[in-house]
C-alpha distance (Angstrom), angle and dihedral (degrees) to the residues before:
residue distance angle dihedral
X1 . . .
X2 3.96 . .
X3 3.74 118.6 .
X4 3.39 123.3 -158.5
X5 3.96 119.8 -161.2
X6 3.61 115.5 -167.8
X7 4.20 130.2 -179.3
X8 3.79 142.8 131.7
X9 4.28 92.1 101.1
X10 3.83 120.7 118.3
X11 3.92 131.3 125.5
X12 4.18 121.7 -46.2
X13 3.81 134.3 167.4
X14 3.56 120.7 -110.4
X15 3.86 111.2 -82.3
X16 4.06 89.6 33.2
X17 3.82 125.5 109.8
X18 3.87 129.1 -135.1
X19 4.11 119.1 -174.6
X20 3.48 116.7 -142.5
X21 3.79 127.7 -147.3
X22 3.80 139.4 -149.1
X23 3.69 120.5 173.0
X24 3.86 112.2 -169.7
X25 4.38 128.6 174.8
X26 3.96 113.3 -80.9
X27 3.56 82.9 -110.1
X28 3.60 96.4 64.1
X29 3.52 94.0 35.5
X30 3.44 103.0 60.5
X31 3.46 96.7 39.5
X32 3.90 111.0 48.9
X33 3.60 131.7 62.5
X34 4.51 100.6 -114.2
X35 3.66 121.7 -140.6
X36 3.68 141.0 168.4
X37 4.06 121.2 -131.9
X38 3.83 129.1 -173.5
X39 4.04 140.3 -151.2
X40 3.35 121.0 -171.4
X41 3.81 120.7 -163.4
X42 4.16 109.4 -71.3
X43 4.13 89.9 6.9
X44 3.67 136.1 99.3
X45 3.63 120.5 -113.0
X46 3.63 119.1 -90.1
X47 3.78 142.6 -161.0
X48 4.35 113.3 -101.6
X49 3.73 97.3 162.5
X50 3.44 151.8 -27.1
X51 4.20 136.6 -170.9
X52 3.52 134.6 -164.4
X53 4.01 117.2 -177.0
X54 3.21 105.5 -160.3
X55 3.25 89.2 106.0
X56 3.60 99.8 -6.0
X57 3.75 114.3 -97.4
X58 3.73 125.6 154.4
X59 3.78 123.6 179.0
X60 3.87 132.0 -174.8
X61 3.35 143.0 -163.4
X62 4.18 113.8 -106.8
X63 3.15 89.8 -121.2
X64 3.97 94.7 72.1
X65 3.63 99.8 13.9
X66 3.66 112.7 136.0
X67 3.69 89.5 18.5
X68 3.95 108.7 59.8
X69 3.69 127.4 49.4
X70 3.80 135.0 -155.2
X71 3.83 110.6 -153.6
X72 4.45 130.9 154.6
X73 3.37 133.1 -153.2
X74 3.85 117.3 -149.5
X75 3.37 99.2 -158.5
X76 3.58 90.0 79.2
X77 3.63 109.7 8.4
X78 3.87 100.3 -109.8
X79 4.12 135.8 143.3
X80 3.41 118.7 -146.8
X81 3.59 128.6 -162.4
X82 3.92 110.7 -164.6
X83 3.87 110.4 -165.4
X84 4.13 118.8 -161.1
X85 3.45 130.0 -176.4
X86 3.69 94.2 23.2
X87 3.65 121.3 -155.1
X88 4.26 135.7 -168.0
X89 4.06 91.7 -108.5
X90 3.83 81.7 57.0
X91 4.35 89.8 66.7
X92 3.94 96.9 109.5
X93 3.78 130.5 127.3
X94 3.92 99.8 -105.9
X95 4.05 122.7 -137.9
X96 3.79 130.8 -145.8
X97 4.06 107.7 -145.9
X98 3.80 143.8 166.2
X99 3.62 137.2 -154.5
X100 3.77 142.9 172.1
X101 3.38 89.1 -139.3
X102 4.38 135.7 75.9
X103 3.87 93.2 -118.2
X104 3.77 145.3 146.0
X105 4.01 90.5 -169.5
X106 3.70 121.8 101.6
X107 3.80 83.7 -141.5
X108 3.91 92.5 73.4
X109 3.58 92.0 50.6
X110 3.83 111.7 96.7
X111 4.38 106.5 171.9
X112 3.99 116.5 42.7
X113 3.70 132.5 -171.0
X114 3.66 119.6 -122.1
X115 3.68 91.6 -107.3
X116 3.73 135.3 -105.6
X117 3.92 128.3 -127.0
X118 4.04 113.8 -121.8
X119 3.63 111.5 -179.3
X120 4.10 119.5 171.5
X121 3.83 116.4 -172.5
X122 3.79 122.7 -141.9
């Protein structure tokens, strides 16, 4: 079973920054491509970014390109998701998933996170 921890979220101003973690089992971790998803309230979910490292390839969504930034640490098996410039259409509860699979689609996700509240004030 692969568990999927995530924190770091909590309440910013617009133009702050908040890093979000997700610690997972080496297993998992070396095996699965990591990416971050959002819902905001009344929306779907939707893709924000995803990494795989071997090679190195990150890829994000346009709507937080150039201002979000997947990274790991393999010391202790965890995803980060760094968020700059942070802006009220980025207030979401953010997810911590895993797939086999290259995808922006919720469907090729198989292992979620329980979900973390990000909430940036105007």
């Amino acid at each position: 079973q692969v568990q999927l921890v995530e924190s770091g979220g909590g309440l910013v101003q617009a133009g702050g920054s908040l890093r979000l973690s997700c610690t997972t089992s080496g297993r998992t971790f070396n095996s699965y491509i990591m990416a971050w998803f959002r819902q905001a309230p009344g929306k779907g979910r939707e893709f924000v970014a995803r990494g795989n490292w071997n090679p190195s390839i990150t890829y994000y969504a346009d709507s937080v390109k150039g201002r979000f930034t997947i990274s790991r640490d393999d010391t202790n098996n965890t995803v980060y998701l760094q968020m700059d410039n942070l802006k009220p259409e980025d207030t979401a509860v953010y997810y911590c998933t895993c797939s086999k699979i290259l995808s922006i689609s919720t469907a090729d996700y198989n292992y979620w996170g329980q979900g973390i509240q990000v909430t940036v004030s105007s």
